[in-house]
PDB file of N, CA, C and O in Angstrom:
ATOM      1  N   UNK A   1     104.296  86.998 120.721  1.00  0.00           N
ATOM      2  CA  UNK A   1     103.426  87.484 121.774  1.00  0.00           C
ATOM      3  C   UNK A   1     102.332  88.396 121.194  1.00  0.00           C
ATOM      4  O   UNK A   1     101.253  88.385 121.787  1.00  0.00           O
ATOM      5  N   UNK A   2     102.495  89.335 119.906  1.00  0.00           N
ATOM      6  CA  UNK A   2     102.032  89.982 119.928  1.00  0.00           C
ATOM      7  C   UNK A   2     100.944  89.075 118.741  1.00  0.00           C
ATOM      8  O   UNK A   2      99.832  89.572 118.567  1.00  0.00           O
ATOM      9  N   UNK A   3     101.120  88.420 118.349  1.00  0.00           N
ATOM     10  CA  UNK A   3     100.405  87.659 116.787  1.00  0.00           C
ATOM     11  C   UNK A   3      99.357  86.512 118.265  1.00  0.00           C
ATOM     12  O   UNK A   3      98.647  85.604 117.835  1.00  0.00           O
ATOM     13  N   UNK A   4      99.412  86.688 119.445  1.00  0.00           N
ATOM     14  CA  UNK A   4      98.628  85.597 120.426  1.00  0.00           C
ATOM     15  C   UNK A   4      97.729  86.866 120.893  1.00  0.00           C
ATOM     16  O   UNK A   4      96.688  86.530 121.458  1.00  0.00           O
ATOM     17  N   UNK A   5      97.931  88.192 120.767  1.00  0.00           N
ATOM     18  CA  UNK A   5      97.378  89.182 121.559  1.00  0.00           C
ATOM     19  C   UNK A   5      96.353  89.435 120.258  1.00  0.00           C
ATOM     20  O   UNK A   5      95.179  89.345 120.616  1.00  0.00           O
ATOM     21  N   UNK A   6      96.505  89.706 118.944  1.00  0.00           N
ATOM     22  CA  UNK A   6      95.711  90.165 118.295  1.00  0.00           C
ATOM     23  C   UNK A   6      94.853  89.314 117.672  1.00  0.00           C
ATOM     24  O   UNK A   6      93.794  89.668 117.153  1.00  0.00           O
ATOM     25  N   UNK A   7      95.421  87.813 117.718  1.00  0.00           N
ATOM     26  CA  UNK A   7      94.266  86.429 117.505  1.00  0.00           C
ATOM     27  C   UNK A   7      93.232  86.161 118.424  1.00  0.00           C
ATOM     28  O   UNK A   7      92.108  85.750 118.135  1.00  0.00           O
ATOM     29  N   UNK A   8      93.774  86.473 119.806  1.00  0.00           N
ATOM     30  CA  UNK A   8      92.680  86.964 120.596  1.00  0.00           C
ATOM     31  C   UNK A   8      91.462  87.983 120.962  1.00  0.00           C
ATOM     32  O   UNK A   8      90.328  87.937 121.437  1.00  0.00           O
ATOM     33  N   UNK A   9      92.619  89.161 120.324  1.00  0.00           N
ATOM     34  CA  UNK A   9      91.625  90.421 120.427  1.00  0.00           C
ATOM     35  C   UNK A   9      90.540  89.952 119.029  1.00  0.00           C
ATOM     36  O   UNK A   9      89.341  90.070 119.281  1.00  0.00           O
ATOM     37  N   UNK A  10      90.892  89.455 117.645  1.00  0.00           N
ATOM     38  CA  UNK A  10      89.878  88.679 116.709  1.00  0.00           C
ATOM     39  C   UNK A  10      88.460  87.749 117.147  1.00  0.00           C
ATOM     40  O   UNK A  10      87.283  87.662 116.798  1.00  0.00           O
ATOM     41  N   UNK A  11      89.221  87.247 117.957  1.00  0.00           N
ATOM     42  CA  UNK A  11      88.166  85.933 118.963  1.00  0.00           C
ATOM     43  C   UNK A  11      87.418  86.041 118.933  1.00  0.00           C
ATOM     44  O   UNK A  11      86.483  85.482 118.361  1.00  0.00           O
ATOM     45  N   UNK A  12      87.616  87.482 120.072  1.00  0.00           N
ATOM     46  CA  UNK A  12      86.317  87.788 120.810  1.00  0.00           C
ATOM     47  C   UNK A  12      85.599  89.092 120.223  1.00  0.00           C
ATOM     48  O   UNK A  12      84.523  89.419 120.724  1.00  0.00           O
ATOM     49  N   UNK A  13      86.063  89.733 119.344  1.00  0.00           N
ATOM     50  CA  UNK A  13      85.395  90.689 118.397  1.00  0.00           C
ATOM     51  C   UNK A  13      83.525  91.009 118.793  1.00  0.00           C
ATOM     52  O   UNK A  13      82.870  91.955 119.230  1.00  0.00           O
ATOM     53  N   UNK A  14      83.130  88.979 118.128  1.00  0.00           N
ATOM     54  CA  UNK A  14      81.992  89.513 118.460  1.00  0.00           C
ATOM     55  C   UNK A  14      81.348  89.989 119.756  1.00  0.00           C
ATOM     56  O   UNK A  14      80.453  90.800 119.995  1.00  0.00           O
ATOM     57  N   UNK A  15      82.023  89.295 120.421  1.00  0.00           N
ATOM     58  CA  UNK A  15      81.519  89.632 122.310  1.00  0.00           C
ATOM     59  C   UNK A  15      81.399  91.062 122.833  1.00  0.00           C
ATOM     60  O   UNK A  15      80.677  91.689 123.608  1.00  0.00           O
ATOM     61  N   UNK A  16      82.699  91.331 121.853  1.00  0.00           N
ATOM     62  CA  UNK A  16      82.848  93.107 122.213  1.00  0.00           C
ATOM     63  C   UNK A  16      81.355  93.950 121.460  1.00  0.00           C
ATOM     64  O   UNK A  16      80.829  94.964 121.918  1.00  0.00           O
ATOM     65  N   UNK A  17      81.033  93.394 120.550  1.00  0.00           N
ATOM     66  CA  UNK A  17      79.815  93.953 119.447  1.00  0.00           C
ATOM     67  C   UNK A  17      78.462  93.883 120.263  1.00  0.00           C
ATOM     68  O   UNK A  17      77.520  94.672 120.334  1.00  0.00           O
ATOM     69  N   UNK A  18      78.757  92.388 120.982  1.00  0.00           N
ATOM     70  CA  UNK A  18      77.200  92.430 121.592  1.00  0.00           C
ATOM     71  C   UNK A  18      77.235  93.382 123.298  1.00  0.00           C
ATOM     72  O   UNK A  18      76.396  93.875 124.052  1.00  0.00           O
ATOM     73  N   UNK A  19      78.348  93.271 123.268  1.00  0.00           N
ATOM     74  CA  UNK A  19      78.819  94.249 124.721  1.00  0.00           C
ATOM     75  C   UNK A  19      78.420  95.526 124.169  1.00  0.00           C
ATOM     76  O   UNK A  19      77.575  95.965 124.950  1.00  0.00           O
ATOM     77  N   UNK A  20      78.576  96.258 123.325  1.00  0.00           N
ATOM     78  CA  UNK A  20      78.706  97.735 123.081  1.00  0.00           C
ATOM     79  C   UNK A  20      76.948  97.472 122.436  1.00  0.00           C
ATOM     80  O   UNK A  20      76.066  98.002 123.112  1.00  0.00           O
ATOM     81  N   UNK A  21      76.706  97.034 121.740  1.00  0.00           N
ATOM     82  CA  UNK A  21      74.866  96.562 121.561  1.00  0.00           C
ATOM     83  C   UNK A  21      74.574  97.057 122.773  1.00  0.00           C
ATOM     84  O   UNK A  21      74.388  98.248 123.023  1.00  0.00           O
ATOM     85  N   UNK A  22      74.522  95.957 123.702  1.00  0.00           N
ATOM     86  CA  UNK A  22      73.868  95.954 125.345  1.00  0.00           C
ATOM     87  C   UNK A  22      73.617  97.199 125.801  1.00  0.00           C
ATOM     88  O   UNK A  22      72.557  97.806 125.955  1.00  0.00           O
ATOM     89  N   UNK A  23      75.205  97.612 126.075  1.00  0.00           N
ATOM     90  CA  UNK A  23      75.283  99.166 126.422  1.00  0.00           C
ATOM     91  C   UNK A  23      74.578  99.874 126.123  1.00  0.00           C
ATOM     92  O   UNK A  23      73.811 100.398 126.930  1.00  0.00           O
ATOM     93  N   UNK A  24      74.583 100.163 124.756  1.00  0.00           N
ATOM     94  CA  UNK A  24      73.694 101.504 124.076  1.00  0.00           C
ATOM     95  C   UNK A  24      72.508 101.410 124.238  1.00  0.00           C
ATOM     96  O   UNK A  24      71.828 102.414 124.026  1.00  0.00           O
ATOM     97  N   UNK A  25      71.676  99.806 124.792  1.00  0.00           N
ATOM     98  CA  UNK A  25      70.271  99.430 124.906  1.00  0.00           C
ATOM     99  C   UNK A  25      70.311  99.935 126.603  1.00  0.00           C
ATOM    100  O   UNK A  25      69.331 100.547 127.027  1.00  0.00           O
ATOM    101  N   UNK A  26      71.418  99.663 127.481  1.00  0.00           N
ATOM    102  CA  UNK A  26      71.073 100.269 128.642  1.00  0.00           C
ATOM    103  C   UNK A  26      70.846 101.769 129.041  1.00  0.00           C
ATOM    104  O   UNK A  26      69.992 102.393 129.670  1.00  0.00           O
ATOM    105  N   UNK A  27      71.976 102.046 128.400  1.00  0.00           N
ATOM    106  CA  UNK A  27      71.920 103.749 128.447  1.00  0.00           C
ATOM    107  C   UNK A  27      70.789 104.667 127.813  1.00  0.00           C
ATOM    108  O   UNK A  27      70.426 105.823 128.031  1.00  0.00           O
ATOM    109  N   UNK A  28      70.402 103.715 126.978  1.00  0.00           N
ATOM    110  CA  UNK A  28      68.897 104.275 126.608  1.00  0.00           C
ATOM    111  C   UNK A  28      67.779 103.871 127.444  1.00  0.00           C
ATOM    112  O   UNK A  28      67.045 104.648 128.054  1.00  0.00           O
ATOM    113  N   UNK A  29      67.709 102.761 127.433  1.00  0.00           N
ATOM    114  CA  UNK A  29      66.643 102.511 129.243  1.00  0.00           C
ATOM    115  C   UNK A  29      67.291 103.489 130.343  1.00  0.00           C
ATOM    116  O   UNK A  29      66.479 104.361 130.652  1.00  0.00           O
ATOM    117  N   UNK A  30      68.305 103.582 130.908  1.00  0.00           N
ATOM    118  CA  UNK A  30      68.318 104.356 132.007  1.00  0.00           C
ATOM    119  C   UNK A  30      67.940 105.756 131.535  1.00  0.00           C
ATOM    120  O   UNK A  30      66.997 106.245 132.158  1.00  0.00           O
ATOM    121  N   UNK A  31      68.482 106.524 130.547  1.00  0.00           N
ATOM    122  CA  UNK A  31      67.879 108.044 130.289  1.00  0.00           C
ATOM    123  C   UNK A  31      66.523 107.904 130.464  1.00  0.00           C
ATOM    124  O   UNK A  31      65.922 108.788 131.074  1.00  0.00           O
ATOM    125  N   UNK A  32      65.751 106.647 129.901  1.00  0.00           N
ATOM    126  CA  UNK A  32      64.095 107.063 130.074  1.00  0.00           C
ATOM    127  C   UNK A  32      63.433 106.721 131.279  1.00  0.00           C
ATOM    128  O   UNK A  32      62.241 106.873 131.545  1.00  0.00           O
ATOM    129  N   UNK A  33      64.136 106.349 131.824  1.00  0.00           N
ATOM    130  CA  UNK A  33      63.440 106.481 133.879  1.00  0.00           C
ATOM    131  C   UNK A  33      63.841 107.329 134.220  1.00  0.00           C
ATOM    132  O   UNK A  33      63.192 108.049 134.978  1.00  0.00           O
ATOM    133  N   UNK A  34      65.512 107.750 133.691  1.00  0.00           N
ATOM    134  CA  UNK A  34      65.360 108.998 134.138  1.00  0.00           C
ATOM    135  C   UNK A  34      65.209 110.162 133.840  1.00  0.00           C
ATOM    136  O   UNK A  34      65.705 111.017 134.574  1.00  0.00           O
ATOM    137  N   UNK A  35      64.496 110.533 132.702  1.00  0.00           N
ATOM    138  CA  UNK A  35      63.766 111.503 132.386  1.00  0.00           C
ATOM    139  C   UNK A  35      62.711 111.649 133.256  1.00  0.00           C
ATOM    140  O   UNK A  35      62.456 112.621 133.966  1.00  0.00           O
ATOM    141  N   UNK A  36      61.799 110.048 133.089  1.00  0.00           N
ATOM    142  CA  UNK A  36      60.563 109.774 133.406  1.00  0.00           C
ATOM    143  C   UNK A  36      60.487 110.247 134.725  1.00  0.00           C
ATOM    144  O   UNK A  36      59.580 111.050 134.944  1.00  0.00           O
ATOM    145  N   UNK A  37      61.470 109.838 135.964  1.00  0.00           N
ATOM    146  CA  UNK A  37      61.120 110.416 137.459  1.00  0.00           C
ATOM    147  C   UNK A  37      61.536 111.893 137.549  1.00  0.00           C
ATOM    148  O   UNK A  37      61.493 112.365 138.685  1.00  0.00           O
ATOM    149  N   UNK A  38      61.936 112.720 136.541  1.00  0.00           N
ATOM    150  CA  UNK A  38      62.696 113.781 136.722  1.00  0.00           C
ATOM    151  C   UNK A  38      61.193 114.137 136.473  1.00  0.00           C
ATOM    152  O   UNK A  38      60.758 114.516 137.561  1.00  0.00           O
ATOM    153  N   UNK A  39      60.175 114.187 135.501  1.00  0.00           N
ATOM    154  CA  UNK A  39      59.072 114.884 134.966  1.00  0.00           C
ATOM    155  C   UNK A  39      57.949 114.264 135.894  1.00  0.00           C
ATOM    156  O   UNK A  39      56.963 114.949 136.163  1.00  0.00           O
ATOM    157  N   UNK A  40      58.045 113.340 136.248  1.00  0.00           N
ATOM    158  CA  UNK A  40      56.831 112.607 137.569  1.00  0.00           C
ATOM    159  C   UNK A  40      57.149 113.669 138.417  1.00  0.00           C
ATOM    160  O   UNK A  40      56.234 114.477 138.582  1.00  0.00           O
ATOM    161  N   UNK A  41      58.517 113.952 139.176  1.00  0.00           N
ATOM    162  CA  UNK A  41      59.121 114.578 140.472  1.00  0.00           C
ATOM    163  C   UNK A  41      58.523 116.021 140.224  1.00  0.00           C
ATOM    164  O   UNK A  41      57.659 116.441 140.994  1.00  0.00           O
ATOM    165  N   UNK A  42      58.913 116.691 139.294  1.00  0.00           N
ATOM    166  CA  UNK A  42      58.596 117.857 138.719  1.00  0.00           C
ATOM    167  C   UNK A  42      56.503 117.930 139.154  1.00  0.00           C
ATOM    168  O   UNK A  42      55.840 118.619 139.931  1.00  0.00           O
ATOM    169  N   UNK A  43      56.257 117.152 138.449  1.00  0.00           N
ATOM    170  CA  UNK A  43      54.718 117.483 138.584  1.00  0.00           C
ATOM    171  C   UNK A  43      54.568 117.278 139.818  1.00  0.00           C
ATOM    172  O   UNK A  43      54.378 118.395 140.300  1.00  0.00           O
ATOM    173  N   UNK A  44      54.539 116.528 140.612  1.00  0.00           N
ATOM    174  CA  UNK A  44      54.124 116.321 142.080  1.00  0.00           C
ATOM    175  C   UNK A  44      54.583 117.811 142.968  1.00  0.00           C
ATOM    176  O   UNK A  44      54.106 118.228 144.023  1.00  0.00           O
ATOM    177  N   UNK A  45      55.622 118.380 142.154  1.00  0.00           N
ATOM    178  CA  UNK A  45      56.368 119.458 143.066  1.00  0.00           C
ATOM    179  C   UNK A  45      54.990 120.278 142.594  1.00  0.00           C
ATOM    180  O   UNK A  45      54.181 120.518 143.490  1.00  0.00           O
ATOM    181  N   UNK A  46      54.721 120.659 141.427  1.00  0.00           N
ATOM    182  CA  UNK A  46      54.156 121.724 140.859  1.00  0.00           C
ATOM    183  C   UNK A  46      52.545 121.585 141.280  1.00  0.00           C
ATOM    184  O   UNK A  46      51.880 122.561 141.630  1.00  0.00           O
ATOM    185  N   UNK A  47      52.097 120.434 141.207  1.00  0.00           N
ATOM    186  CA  UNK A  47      50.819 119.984 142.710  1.00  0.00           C
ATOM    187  C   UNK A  47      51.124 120.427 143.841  1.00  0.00           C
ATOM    188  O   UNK A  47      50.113 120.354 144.539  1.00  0.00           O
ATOM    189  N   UNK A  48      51.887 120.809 144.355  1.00  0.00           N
ATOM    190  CA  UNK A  48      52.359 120.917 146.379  1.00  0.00           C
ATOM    191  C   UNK A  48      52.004 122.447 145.739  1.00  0.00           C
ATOM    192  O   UNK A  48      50.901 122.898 146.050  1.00  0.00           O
ATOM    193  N   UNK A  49      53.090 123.485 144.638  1.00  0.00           N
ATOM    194  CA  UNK A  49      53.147 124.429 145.152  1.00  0.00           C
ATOM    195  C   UNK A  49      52.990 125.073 143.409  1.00  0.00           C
ATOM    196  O   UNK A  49      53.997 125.036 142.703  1.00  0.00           O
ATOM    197  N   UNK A  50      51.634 125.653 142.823  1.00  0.00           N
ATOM    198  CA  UNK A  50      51.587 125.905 141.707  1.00  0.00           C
ATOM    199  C   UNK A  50      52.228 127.104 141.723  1.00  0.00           C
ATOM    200  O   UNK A  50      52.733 127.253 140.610  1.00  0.00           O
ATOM    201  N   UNK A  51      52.461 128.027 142.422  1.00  0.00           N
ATOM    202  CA  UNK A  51      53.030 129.502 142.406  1.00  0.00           C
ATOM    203  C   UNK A  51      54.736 129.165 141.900  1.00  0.00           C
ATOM    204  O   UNK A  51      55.485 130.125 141.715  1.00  0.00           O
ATOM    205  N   UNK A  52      55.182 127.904 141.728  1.00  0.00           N
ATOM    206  CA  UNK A  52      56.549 128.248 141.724  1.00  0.00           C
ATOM    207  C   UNK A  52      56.244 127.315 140.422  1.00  0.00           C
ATOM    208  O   UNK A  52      56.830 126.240 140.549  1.00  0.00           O
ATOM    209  N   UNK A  53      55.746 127.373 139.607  1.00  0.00           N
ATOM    210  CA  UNK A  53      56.101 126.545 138.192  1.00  0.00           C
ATOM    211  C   UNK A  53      57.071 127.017 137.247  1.00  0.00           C
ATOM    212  O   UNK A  53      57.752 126.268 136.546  1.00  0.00           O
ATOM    213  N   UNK A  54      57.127 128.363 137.237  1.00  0.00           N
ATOM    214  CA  UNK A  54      58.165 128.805 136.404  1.00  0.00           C
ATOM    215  C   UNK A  54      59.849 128.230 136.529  1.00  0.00           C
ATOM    216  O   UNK A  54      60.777 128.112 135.729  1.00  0.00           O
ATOM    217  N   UNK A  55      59.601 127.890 138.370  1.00  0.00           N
ATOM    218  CA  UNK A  55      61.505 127.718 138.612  1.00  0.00           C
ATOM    219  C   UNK A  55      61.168 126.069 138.835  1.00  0.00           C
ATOM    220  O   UNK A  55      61.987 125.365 139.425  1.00  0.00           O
ATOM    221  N   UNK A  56      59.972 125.546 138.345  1.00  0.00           N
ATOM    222  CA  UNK A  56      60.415 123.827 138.995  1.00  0.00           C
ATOM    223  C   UNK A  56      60.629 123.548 137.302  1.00  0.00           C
ATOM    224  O   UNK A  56      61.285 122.551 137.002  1.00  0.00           O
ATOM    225  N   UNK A  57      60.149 124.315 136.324  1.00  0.00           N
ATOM    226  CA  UNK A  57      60.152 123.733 135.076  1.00  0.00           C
ATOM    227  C   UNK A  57      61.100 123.864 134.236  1.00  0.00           C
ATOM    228  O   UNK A  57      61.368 123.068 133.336  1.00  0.00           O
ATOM    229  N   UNK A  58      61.838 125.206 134.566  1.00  0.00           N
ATOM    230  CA  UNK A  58      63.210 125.693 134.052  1.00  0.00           C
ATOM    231  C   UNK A  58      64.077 124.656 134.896  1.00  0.00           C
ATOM    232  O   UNK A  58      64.911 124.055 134.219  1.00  0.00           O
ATOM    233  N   UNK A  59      64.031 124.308 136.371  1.00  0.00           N
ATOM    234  CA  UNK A  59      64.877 123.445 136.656  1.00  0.00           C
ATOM    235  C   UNK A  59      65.174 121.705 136.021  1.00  0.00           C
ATOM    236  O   UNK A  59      66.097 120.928 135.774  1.00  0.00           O
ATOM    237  N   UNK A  60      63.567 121.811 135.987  1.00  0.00           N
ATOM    238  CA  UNK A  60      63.439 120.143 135.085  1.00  0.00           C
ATOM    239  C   UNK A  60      63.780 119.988 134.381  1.00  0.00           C
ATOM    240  O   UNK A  60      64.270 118.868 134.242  1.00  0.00           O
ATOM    241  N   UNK A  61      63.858 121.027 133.178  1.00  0.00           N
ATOM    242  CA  UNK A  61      64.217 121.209 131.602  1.00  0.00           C
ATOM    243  C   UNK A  61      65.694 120.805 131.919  1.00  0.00           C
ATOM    244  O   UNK A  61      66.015 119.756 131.359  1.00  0.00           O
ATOM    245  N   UNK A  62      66.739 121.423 132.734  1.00  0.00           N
ATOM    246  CA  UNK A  62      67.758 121.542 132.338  1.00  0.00           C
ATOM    247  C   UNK A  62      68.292 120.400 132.829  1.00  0.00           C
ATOM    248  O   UNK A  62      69.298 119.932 132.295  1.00  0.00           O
ATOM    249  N   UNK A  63      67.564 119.650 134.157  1.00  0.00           N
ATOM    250  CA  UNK A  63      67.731 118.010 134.604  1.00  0.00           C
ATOM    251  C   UNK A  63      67.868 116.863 133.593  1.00  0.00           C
ATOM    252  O   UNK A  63      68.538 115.837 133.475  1.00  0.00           O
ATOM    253  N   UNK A  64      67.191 117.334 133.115  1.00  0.00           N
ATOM    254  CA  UNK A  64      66.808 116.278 131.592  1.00  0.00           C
ATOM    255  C   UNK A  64      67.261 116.362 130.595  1.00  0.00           C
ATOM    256  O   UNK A  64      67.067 115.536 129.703  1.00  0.00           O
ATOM    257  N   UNK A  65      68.083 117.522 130.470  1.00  0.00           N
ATOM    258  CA  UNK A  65      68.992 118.118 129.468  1.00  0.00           C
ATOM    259  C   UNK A  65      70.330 117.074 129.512  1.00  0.00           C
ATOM    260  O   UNK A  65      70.794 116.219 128.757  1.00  0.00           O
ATOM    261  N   UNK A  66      70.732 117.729 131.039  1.00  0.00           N
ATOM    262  CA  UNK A  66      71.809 116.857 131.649  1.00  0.00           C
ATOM    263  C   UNK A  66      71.697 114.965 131.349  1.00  0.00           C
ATOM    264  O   UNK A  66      72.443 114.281 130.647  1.00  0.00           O
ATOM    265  N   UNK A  67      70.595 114.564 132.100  1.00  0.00           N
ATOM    266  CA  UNK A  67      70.511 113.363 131.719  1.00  0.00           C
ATOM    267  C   UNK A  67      70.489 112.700 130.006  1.00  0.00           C
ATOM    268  O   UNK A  67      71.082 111.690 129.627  1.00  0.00           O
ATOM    269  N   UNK A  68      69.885 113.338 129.428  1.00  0.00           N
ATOM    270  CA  UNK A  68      69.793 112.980 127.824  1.00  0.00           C
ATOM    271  C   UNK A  68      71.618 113.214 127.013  1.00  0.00           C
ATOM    272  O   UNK A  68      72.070 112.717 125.982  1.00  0.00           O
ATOM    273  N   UNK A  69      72.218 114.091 127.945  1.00  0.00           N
ATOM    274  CA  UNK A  69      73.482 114.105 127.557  1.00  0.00           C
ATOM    275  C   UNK A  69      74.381 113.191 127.537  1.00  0.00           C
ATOM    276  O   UNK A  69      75.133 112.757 126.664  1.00  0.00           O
ATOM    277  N   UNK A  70      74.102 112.831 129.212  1.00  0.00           N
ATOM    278  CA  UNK A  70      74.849 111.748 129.548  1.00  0.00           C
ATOM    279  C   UNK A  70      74.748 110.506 128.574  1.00  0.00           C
ATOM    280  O   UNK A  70      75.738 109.902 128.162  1.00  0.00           O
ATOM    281  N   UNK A  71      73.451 110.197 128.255  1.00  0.00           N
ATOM    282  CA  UNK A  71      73.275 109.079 127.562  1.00  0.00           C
ATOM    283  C   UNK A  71      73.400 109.148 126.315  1.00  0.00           C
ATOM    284  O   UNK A  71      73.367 108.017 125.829  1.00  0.00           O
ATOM    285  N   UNK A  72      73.537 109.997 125.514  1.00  0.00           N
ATOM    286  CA  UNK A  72      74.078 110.363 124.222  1.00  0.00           C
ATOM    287  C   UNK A  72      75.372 109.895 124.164  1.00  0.00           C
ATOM    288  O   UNK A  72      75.856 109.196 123.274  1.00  0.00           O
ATOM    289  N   UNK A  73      76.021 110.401 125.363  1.00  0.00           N
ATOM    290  CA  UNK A  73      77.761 110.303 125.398  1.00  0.00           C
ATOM    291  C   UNK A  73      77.390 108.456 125.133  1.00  0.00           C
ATOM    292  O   UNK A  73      77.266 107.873 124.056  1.00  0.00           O
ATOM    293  N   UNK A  74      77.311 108.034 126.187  1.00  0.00           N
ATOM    294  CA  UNK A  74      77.369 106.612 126.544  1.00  0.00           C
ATOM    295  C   UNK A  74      76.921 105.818 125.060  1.00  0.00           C
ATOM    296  O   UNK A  74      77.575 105.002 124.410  1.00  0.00           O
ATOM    297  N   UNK A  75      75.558 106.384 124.796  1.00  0.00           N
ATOM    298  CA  UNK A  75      75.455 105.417 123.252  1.00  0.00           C
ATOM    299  C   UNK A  75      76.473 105.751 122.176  1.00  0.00           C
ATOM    300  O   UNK A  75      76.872 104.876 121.408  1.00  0.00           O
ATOM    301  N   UNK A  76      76.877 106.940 122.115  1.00  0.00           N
ATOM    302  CA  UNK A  76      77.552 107.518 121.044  1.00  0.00           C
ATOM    303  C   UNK A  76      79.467 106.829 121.428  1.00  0.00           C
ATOM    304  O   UNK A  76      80.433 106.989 120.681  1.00  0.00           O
ATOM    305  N   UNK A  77      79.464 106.295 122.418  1.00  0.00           N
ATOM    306  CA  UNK A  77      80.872 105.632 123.087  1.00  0.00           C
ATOM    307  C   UNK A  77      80.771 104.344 122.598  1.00  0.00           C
ATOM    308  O   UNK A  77      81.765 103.866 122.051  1.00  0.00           O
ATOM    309  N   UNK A  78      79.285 103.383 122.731  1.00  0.00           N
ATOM    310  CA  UNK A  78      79.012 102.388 122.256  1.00  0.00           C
ATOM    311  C   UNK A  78      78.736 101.676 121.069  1.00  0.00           C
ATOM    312  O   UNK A  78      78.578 100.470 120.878  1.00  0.00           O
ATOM    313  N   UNK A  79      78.695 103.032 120.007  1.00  0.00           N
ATOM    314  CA  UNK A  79      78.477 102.567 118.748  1.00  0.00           C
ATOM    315  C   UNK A  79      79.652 103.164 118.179  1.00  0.00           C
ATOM    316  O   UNK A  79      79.512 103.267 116.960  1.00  0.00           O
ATOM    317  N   UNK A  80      81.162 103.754 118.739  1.00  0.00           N
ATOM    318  CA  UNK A  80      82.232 103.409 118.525  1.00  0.00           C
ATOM    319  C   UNK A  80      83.190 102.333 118.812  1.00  0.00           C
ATOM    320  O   UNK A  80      84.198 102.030 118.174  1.00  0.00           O
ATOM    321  N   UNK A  81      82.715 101.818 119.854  1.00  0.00           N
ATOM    322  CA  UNK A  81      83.253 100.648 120.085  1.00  0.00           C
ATOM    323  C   UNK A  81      82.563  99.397 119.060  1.00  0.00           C
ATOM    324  O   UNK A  81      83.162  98.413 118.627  1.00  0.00           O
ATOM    325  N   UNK A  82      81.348  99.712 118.864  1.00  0.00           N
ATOM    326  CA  UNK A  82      80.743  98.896 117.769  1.00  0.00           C
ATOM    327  C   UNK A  82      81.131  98.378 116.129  1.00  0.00           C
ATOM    328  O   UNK A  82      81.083  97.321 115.500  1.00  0.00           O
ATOM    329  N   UNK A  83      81.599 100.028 115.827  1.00  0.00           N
ATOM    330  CA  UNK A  83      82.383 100.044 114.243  1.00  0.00           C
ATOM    331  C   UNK A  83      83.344 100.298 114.287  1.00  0.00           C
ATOM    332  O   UNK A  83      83.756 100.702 113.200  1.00  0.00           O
ATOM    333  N   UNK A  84      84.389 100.285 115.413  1.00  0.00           N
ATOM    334  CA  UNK A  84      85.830 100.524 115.277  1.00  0.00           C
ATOM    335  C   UNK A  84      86.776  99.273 115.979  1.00  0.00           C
ATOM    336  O   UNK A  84      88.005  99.334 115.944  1.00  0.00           O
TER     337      UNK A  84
END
């Protein structure tokens, strides 16, 4: 049973390679829209109301902080699944 489980898990090896590829190509497209609407959103705020730039930009910074994290995790998950 177990020599049918690991000839299989061999199989498909590469599938798993281009799966964890994909990934790390998505998670990097999604961080950059969403950076991108976090810093669009940000300016449009800072057009409505220039007196508050100090707290829309400290807030953006740390939006984008968050998001660039997330996607670090996710590629950095995907290029372990890649070489391991």
């Amino acid at each position: 049973m177990l020599s049918v489980i690991m000839d299989a898990a061999n199989n498909l090896a590469p599938f798993a390679k281009m799966g964890a590829g994909m990934g790390a190509g998505l998670a990097a497209i999604g961080a950059g829209i969403g950076i991108g609407r976090i810093g669009g959103s940000a300016m449009d705020a800072i057009a409505r109301q220039p007196e508050a730039l100090g707290d829309i930009r400290s807030n953006m910074i740390v939006a984008a902080a968050l998001v660039e994290g997330v996607a670090f995790f996710a590629i950095v998950v995907c290029l372990l699944i890649l070489f391991i």
